[in-house]
C-alpha positions in Angstrom: 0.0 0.0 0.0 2.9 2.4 1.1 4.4 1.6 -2.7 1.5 3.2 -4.4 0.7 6.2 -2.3 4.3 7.5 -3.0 3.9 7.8 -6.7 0.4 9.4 -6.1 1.6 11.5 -3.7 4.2 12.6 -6.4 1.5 12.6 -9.4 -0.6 15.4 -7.3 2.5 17.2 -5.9 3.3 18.0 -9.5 -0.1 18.6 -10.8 -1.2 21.1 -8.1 2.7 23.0 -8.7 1.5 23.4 -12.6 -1.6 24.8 -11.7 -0.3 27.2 -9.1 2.0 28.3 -11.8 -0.5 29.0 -14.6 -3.5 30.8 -13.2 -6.8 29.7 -15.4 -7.9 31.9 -17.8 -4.0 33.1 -18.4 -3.3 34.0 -21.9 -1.6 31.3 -24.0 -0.6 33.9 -26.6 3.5 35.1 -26.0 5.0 37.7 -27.2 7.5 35.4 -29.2 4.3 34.1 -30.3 3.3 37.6 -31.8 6.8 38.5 -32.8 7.3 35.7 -34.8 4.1 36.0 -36.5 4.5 39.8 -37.2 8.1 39.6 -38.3 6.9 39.8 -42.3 5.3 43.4 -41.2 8.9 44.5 -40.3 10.6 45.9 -43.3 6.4 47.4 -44.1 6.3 49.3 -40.6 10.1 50.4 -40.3 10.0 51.7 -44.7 12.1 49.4 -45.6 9.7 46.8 -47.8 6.1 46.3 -49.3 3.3 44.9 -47.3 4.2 41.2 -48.4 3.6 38.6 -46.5 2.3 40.8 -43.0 -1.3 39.9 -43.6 -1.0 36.1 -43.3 0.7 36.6 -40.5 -1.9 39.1 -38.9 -4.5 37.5 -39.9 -3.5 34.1 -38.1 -2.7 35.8 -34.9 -5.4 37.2 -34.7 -7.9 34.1 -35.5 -5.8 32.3 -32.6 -6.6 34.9 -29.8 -9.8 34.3 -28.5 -10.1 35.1 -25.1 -9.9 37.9 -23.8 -6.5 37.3 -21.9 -5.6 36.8 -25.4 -6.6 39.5 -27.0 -5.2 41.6 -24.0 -2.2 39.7 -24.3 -1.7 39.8 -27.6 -2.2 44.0 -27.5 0.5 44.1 -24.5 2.9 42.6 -27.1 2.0 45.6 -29.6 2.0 47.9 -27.6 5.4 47.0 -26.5 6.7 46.3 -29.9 5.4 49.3 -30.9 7.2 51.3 -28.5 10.5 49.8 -28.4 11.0 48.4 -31.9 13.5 51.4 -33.6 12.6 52.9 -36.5 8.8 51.9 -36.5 6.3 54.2 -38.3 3.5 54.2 -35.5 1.0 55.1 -38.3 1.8 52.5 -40.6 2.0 50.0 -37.2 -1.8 51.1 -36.4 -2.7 50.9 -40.0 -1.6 47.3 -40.4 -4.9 46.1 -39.2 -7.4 47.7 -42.0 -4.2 47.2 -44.6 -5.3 43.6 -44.0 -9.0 44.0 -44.0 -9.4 43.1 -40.3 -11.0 45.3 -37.9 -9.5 45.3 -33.9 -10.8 47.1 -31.4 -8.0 48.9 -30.1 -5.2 51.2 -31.9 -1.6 49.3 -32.1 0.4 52.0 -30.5 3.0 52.6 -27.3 -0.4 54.2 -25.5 -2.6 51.8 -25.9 -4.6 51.0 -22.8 -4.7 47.2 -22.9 -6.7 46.1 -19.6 -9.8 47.9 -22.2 -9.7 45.1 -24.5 -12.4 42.5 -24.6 
């Protein structure tokens, strides 16, 4: 009997550590996530290339945040990008959404209040 309470013992140790870790409801979207998905938009926003392949890449970000702590998430990482990314044109950045025919409902910019987003 003491063999197999062990391993139990072990089995919910572990599982109540992962759950104490990610809070439910925690966005699964990263910002390496967003990056590397936005990366085609790069030479667009900085004035350096055409539009390209940025849509694709907006498009299927966006289609992947649902919830809202992805949606919040997912504006965090533009907000940031936006603001620490050199050389970006902020008006081309908040214009990438409409470029693409896809309506967000917050501005991509460094201001950005991202706690509004639903």
């Amino acid at each position: 009997m003491a063999g197999t309470i062990k391993p139990m013992l072990v089995v919910l140790i572990a599982v109540v550590s992962i759950m104490s870790v990610v809070p439910e409801g925690e966005a699964a979207i990263g910002c390496g996530t967003v990056v590397s998905y936005l990366n085609p938009c790069l030479p667009y926003v900085t004035g350096k290339g055409a539009l390209g392949g940025c849509c694709n890449g907006i498009k299927s970000l966006y289609a992947m945040a649902k919830t809202t702590p992805d949606k919040q998430s997912v504006c965090n990482c533009l907000k940031s990008l936006a603001g620490s990314t050199s050389g970006v044109n902020l008006s081309k950045a908040a214009g990438l959404p409409s470029q693409c025919g896809l309506k967000i409902p917050y501005k991509i910019s460094p201001s950005t209040d991202c706690s509004k987003v639903q």
